[in-house]
C-alpha positions in Angstrom: 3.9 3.3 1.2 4.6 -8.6 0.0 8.1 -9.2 0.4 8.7 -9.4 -2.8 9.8 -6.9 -5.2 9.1 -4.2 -3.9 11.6 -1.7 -2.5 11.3 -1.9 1.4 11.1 -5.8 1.0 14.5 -6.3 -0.4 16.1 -4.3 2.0 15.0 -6.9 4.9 17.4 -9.2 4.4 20.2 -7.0 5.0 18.2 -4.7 7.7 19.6 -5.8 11.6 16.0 -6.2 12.6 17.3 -7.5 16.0 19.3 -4.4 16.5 18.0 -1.2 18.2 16.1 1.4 16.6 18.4 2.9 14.0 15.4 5.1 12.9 15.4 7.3 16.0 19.1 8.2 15.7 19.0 8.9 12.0 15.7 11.6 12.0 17.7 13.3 15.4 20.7 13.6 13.4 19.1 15.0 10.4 16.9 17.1 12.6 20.2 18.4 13.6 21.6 19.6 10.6 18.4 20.7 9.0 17.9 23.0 12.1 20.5 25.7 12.5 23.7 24.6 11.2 26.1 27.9 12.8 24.6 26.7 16.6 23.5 23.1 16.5 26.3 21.5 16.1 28.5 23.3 19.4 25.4 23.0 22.2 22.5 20.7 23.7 20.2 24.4 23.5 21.3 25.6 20.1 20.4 21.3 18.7 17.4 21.9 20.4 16.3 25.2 19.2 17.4 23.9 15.3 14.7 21.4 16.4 12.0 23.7 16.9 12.6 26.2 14.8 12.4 23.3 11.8 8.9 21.8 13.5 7.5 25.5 13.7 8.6 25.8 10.5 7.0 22.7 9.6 3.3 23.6 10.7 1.1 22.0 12.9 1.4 18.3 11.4 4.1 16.5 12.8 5.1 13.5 10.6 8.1 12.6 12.7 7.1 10.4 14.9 5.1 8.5 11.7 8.4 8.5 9.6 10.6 7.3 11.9 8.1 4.1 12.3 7.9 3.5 8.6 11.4 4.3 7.9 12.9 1.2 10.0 13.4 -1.8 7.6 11.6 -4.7 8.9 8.8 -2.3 10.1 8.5 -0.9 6.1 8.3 -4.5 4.9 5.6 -5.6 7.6 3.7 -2.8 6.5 4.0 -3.3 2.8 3.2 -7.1 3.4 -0.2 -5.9 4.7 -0.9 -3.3 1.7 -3.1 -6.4 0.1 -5.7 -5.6 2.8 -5.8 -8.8 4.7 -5.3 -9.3 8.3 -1.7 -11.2 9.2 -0.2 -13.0 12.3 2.4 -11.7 13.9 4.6 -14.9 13.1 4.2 -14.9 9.5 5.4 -10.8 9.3 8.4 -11.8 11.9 8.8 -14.5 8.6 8.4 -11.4 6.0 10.0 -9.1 7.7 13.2 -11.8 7.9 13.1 -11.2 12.3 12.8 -12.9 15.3 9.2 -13.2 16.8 10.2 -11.4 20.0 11.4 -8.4 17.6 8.6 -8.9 15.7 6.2 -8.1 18.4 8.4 -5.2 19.4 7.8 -3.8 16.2 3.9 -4.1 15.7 3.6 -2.9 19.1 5.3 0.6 17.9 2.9 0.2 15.0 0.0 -0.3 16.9 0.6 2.5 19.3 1.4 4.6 16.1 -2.0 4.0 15.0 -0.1 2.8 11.7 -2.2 -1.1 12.3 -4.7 -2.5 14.1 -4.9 -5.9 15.9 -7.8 -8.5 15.0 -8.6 -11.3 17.8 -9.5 -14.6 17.4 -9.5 -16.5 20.4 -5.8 -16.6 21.7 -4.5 -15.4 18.2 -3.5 -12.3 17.0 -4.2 -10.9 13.7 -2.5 -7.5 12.2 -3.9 -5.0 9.5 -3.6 -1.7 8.1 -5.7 0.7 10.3 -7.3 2.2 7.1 -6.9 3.5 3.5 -5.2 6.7 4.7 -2.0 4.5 5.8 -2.2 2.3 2.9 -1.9 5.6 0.7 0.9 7.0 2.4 2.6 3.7 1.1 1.6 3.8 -2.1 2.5 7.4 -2.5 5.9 6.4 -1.0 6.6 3.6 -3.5 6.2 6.3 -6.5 9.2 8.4 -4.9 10.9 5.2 -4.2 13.8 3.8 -6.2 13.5 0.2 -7.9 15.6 -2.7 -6.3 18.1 -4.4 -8.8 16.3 -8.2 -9.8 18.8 -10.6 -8.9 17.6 -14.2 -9.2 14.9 -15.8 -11.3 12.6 -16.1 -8.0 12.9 -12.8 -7.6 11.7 -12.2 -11.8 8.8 -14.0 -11.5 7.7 -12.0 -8.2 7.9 -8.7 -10.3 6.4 -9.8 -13.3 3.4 -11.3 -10.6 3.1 -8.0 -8.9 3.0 -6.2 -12.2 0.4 -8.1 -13.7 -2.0 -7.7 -11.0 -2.2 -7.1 -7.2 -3.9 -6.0 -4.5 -3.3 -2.0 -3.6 -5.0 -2.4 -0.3 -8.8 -3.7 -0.9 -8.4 -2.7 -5.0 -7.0 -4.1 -7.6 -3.7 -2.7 -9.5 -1.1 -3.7 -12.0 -1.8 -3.9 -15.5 -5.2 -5.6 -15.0 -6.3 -2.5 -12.7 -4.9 -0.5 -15.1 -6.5 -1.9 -18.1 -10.1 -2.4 -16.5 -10.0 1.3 -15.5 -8.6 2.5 -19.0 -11.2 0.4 -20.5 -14.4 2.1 -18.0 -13.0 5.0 -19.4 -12.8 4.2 -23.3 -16.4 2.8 -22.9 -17.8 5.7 -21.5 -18.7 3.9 -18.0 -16.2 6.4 -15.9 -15.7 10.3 -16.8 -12.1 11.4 -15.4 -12.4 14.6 -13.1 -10.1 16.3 -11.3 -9.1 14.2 -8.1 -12.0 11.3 -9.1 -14.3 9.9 -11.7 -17.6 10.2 -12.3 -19.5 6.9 -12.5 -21.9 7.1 -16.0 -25.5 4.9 -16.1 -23.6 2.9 -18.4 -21.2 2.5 -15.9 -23.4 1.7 -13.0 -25.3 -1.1 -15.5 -21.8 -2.8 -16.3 -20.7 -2.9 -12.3 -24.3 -4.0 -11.3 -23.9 -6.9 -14.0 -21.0 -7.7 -12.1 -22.7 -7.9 -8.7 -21.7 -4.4 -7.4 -24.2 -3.0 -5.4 -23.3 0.6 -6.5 -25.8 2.6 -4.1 -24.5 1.2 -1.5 -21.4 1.4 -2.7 -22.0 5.5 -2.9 -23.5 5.7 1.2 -20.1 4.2 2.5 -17.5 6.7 4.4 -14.5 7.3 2.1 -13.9 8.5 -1.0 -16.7 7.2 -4.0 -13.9 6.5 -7.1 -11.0 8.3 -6.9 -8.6 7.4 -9.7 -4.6 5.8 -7.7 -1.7 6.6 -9.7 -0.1 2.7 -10.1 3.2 3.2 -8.7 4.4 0.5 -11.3 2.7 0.8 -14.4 2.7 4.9 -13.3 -1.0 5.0 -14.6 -4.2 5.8 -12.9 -6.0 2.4 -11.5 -9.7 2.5 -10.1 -9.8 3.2 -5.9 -11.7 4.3 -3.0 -15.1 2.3 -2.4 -15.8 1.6 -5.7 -12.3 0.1 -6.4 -12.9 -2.2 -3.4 -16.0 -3.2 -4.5 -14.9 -4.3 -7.7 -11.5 -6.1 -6.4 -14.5 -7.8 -3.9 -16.7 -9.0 -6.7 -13.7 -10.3 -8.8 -12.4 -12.5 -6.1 -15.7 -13.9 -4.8 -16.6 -14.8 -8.8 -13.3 -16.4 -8.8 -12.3 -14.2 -12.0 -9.1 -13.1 -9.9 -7.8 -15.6 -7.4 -4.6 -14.9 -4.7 -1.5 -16.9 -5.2 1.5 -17.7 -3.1 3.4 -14.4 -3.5 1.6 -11.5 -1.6 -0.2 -8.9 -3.1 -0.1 -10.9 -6.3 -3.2 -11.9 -8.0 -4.0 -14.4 -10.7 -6.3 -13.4 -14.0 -8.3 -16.6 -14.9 -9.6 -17.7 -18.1 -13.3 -16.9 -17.2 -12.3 -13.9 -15.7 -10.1 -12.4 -18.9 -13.2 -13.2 -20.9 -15.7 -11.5 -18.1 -13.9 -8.2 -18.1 -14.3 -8.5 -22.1 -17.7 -9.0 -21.8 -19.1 -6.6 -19.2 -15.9 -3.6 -19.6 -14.7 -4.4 -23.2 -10.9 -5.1 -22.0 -9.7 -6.1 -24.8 -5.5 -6.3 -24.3 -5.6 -8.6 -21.3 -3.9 -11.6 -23.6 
């Protein structure tokens, strides 16, 4: 689960990026209480068994250690900043993320080592990503649950109604162009909803080929073909998984979607509103 509108981005600002790790405290004390309540609270033993007995509980999967990396303010908004899929220096998420560099640095290390991002060199510069669309889901999914932060300024308005329009959800495209491209696969025939994916109709397969999708090749890679992502804005199904980032490639490379200042955001041009008429038969991009 862009500093922009989105949830973890406006909580930067007020977020003590500088201080120590709040997140560590908070999960212990919870893990206290959600242990047992009659013991935990009068010895070391009885917090620690509370402890256990929730992680038993719990199974074999122990998402601690991950929440308590994405839960820290300026940690959540460096990770949401690279949920557009490209790589970013550490100075420019220290920016987003509204922190020093030296915290900065702090923090993508406990990413890194969290297996949360990867690092990307280039000489003597370091580049940061998402380590795969696993993590970037686990974002996405978190942004449904999330509340919505109050618009406050007109800078702040224009952001949302960017990131609404159309962005990046990792290497595909969402917001109400995703949204409407995929409804209109659908309506045409070129995509057949099934549970957890879509099936891609010859029909289908001609339209994305006319495109420049190379959709065999497109089937041989190692995730998921098309699985359908709920838009955690528009709050319905997008296009994902390789065939999703296929698409989002060929519409940036024909220049029919181009990236703007704000991140995630993306841009619909003229040729490409009357592309996606042509080859999908979107029709109520206007």
């Amino acid at each position: 689960m862009s500093v922009t509108h989105d949830r973890t981005h406006a909580a930067v600002p007020g977020a003590a990026g500088d201080a120590s790790e709040p997140g560590t405290a908070g999960i212990g004390g919870r893990g206290t209480i959600a242990g047992d309540a009659g013991t935990a609270e009068s010895t070391g033993t009885g917090r620690s068994a509370g402890i256990a007995k929730s992680a038993e509980i719990a199974g074999d999967a122990d998402i601690a250690p991950v929440a308590a990396l994405i839960a820290d303010g300026a940690r959540a908004a460096m990770l949401t900043a690279l949920l557009d899929g490209r790589a970013l220096a550490a100075g420019e998420l220290a920016r987003i993320a509204g922190v020093s560099a030296p915290t900065a640095s702090s923090h993508l290390a406990r990413l890194l080592d969290g297996g949360l991002v990867t690092v990307v060199k280039q000489g003597r510069h370091r580049y940061y990503r998402l380590a795969g669309p696993d993590v970037a889901r686990t974002l996405e999914v978190l942004a449904r649950i999330s509340g919505r932060v109050a618009v406050r300024s007109l800078r702040q308005s224009r952001q949302a109604r960017l990131l609404r329009e159309a962005r990046s959800c990792y290497d595909h495209l969402a917001g109400r162009v995703g949204v409407e491209l995929y409804d209109a696969l659908v309506r045409e025939g070129g995509l057949i909803e099934a549970d957890g994916g879509c099936l891609l109709t010859a029909s289908g397969a001609q339209a994305l080929t006319e495109l420049g999708v190379d959709v065999e090749r497109v089937r041989r890679a190692r995730r998921r073909f098309a699985p359908d992502c709920l838009d955690w804005l528009e709050r319905r199904p997008h296009l994902g998984g390789a065939l999703g980032a296929a698409v989002l490639d060929r519409l940036l490379a024909r220049e029919w979607l181009v990236r703007g200042t704000v991140p995630r955001a993306l841009r619909l041009t003229g040729t490409g509103r009357e592309g996606l008429e042509r080859i999908f038969g979107c029709k109520d991009l206007n």
